[in-house]
C-alpha positions in Angstrom: -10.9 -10.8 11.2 -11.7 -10.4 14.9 -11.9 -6.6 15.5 -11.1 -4.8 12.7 -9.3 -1.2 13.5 -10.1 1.9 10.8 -8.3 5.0 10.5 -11.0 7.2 8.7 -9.3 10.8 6.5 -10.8 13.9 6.4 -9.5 16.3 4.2 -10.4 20.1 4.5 -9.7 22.8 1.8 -11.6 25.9 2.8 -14.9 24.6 4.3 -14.6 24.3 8.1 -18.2 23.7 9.1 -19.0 21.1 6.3 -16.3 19.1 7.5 -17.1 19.2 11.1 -20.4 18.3 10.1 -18.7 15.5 8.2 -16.8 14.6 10.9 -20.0 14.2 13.4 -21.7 12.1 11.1 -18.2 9.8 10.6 -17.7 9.9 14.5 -21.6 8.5 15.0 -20.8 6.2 12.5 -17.8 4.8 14.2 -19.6 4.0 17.2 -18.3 0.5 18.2 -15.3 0.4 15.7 -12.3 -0.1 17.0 -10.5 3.2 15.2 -9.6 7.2 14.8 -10.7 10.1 12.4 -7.9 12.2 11.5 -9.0 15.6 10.0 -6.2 17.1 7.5 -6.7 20.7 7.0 -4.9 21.2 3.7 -3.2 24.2 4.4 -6.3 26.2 3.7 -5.0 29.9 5.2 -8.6 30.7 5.8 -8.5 29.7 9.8 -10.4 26.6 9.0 -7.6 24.5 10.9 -8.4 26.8 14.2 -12.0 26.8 13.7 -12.1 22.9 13.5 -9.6 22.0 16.5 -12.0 24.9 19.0 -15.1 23.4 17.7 -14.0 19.7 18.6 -12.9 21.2 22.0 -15.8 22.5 22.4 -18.3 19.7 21.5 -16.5 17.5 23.7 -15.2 15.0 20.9 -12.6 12.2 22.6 -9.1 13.4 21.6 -8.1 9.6 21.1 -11.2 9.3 18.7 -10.7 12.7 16.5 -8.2 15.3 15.8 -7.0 17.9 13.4 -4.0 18.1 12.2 -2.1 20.7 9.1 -0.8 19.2 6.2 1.7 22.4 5.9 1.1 22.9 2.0 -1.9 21.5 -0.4 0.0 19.4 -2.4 -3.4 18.1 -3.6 -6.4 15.5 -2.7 -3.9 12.5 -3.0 -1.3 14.4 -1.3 -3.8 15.6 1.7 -4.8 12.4 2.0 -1.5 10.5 2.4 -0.5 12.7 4.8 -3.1 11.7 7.1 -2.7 7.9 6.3 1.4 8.7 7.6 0.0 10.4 10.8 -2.1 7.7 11.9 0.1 5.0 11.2 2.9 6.3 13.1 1.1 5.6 16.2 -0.3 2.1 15.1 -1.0 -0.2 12.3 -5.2 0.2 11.1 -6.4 -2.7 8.8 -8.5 -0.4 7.0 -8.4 3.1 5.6 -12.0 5.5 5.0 -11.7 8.4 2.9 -14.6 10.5 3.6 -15.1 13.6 2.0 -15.4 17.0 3.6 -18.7 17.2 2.1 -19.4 13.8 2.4 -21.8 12.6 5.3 -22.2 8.6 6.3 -25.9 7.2 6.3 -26.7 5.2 9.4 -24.6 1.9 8.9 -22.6 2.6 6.1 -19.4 2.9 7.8 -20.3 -0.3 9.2 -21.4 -2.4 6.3 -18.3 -1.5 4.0 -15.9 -2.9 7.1 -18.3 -5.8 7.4 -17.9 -6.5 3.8 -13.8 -5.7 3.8 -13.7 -8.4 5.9 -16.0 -11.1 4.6 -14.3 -10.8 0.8 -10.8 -11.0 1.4 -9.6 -10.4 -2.2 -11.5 -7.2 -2.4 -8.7 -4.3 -1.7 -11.4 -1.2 -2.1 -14.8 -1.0 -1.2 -17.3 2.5 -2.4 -20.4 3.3 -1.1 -23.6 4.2 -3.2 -23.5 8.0 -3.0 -26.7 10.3 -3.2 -27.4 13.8 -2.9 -29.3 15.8 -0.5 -32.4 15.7 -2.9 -31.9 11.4 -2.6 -30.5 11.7 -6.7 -27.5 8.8 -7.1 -24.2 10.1 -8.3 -22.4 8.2 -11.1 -19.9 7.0 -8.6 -18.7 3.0 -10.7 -16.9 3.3 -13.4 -14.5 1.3 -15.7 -11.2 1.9 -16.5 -10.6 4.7 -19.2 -9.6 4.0 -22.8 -9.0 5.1 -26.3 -12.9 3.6 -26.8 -13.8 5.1 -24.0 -12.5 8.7 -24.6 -14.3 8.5 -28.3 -17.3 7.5 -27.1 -17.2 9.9 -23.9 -16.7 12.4 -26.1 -19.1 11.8 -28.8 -22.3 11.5 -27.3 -23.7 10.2 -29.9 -26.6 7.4 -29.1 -24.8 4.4 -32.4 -21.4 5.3 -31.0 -22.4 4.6 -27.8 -24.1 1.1 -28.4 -21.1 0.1 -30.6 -18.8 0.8 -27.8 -20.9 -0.1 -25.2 -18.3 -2.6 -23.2 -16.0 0.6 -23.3 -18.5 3.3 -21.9 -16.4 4.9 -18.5 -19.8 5.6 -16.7 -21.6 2.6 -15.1 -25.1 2.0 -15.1 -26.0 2.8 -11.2 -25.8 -0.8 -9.6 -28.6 -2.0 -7.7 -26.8 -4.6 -5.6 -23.2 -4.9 -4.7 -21.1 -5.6 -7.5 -17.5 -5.4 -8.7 -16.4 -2.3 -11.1 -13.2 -0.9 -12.3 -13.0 2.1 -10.0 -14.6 4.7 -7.7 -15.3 7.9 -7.2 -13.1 9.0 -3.8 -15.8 10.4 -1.7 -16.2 7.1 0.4 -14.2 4.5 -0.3 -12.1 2.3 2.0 -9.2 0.7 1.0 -7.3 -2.2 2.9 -4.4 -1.6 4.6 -2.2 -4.3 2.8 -3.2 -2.2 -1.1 -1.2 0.4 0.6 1.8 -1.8 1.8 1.9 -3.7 -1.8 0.9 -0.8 -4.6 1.3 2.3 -2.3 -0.8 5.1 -1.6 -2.0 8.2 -4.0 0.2 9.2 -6.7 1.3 12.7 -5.8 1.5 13.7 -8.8 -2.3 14.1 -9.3 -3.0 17.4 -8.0 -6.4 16.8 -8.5 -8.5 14.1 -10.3 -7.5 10.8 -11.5 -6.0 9.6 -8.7 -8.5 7.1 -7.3 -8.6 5.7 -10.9 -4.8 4.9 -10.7 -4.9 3.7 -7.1 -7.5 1.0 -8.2 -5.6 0.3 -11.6 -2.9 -0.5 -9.3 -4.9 -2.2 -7.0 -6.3 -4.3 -9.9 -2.7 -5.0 -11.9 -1.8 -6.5 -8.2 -4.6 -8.7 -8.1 -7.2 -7.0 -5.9 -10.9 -6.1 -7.1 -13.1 -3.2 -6.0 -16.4 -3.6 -5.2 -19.2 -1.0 -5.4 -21.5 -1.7 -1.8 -24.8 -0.8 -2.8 -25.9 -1.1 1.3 -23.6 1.3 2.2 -25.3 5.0 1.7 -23.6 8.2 1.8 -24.9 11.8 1.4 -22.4 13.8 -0.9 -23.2 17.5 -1.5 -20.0 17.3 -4.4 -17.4 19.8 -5.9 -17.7 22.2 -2.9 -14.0 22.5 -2.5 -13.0 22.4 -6.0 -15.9 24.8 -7.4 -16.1 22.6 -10.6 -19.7 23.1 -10.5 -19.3 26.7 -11.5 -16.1 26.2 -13.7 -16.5 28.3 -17.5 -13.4 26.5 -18.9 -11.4 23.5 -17.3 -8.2 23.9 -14.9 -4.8 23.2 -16.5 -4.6 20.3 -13.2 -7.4 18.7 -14.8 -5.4 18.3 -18.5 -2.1 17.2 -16.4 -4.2 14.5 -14.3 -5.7 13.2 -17.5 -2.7 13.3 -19.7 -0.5 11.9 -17.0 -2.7 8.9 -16.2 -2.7 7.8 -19.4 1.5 8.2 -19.6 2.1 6.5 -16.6 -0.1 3.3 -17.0 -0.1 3.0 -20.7 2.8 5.0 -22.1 2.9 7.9 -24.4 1.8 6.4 -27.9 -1.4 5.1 -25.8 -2.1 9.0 -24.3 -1.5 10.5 -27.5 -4.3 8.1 -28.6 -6.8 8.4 -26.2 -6.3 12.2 -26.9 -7.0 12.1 -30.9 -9.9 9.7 -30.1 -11.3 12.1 -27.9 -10.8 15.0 -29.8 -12.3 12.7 -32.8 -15.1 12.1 -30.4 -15.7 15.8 -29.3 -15.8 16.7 -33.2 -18.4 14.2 -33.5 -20.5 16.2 -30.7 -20.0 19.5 -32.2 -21.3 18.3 -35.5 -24.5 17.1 -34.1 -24.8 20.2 -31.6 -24.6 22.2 -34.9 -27.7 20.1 -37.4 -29.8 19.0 -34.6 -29.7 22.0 -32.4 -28.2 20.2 -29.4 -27.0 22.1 -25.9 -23.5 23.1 -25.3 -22.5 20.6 -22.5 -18.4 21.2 -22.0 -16.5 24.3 -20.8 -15.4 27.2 -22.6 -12.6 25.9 -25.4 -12.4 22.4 -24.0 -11.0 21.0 -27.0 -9.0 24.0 -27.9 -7.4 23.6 -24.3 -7.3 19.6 -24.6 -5.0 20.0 -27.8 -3.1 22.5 -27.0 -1.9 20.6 -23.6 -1.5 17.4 -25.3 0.8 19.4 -27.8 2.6 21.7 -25.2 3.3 19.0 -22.7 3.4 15.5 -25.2 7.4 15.9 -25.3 8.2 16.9 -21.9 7.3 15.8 -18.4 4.6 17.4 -16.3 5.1 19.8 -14.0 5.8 17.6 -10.7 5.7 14.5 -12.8 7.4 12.5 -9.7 5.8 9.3 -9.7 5.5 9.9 -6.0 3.4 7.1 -4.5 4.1 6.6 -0.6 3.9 3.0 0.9 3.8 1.8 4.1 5.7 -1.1 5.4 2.5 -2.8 7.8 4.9 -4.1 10.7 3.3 -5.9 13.4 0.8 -3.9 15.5 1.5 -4.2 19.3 -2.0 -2.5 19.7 -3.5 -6.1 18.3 -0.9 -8.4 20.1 1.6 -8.4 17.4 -0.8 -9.4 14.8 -0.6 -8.5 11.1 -3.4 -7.0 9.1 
């Protein structure tokens, strides 16, 4: 593919100058790519869309390179997200998207080695980087798809569970070299431009969590792979927006992602058995937690909670249960001569 274009998402809840530094690091990264970075401030009413626009004025940023724009309501990371994809494309057609997150910052060349790869393995539709932390520690980023299995032995912890269900475990050994996985965590990953035209964007519906692992269950069921790029590196701080590193007990968006996942790609009999498996599994837990002494490791009345969704919601729809996944219809690009993606 001669000159690949890349339309790069930033989304903002709340945290102004970890995005812009976000945004420098994408922008440096970008250097020679044919694309834009479109900063979505998700309605965050703290001023962070006004901070952002003066700061890019001010550092002298190309307007056709960067720009900030409001999403009008946070309808959520998928939601955030596909509004920026639907901004950029109005103007042109990109052959690839990058979502970066806020507190996500590219390593020199990553940018550039997940396009490189995009376009060298045509039959891969998502591409994630190797993620680290500040202090260099990987993040569990690969993962397979979840599963009844999976949620036992998730929830279990327990080390004979775990090897008798060890082609089901959700959590991939780290990779050391590129390889292909299930799914990927959201804080880099690009996705080609002709996923979005054939499965559609993020599911809506996800406020919050889940919604990269139906994206690339989509992605998959339509005959794409994902592929984990060990050579591209990104620095990820993680959960500043969300807080979940300081949670006590879990949101009730993190029950509707998880139930609704399950509903939508494997139908209600299948949810209502990955939820006894895992409650199976987190029975397990407790019962070695309480003879060998073991530490607490969930939130506050996790299972209590998990039940008690699964019961309140099993025979009704979620709350904005709208199977709304946006696609885009890739016309010709007159920015490449006419020439499809």
């Amino acid at each position: 593919m001669k000159n690949p274009s890349l339309l790069t998402i930033i989304l903002n809840y709340k945290t102004p100058e970890m995005t812009l530094q976000s945004a420098e690091a994408a922008l440096r990264e970008m250097k020679g790519i044919d694309g834009q970075i479109v900063v979505v401030d998700n309605d965050s009413g703290d001023g962070s869309f006004e901070t952002i626009r003066a700061e890019i004025i001010r550092r002298g940023w190309p307007a056709d390179r960067i720009e900030v724009i409001r999403s009008g309501e946070n309808g959520g990371f998928g939601a955030g997200n596909n509004f920026g994809i639907r901004h950029g494309f109005a103007t042109r057609i990109f052959d690839f998207v990058y979502i970066l997150n806020s507190d996500a910052f590219p390593d020199p060349g990553s940018i550039r080695t997940l396009l490189d790869h995009m376009c060298h393995t045509p039959e891969t539709g998502l591409a994630g980087s190797y993620i680290h932390g500040p202090d260099g520690d990987p993040h569990l980023t690969a993962f397979r798809f979840p599963s009844i299995w999976g949620e036992l032995e998730g929830a279990a912890r327990v080390g004979a569970v775990s090897k008798m269900l060890e082609k089901h475990i959700v959590p991939l050994p780290i990779p050391s070299v590129t390889t292909r996985v299930d799914w990927l965590a959201g804080a880099s990953m690009m996705i080609r431009s002709k996923v979005l035209e054939q499965v559609g964007a993020f599911d809506e519906t996800f406020f919050l969590y889940f919604e990269e692992t139906d994206l690339c269950l989509r992605a998959a069921r339509a005959g794409w792979c994902t592929d984990y790029v060990r050579a591209s590196e990104v620095t990820h701080i993680g959960s500043v927006s969300t807080g979940m590193k300081t949670w006590t007990r879990m949101p009730r968006y993190w029950f509707d992602s998880r139930l609704y996942y399950f509903r939508r790609n494997h139908g209600g009999l299948y949810a209502g058995a990955a939820t006894l498996a895992h409650v199976v599994g987190g029975l397990i837990w407790r019962l070695r937690r309480l003879i060998g002494g073991k530490p607490r490791r969930d939130p506050d009345w996790f299972l209590w909670d998990l039940i008690v969704h699964y019961c309140k919601f099993s025979l009704k729809h979620l709350p904005r249960e709208r199977n709304q996944i946006p696609t885009f219809a890739l016309l010709p690009d007159p920015a490449r001569g006419g020439e499809m993606p």
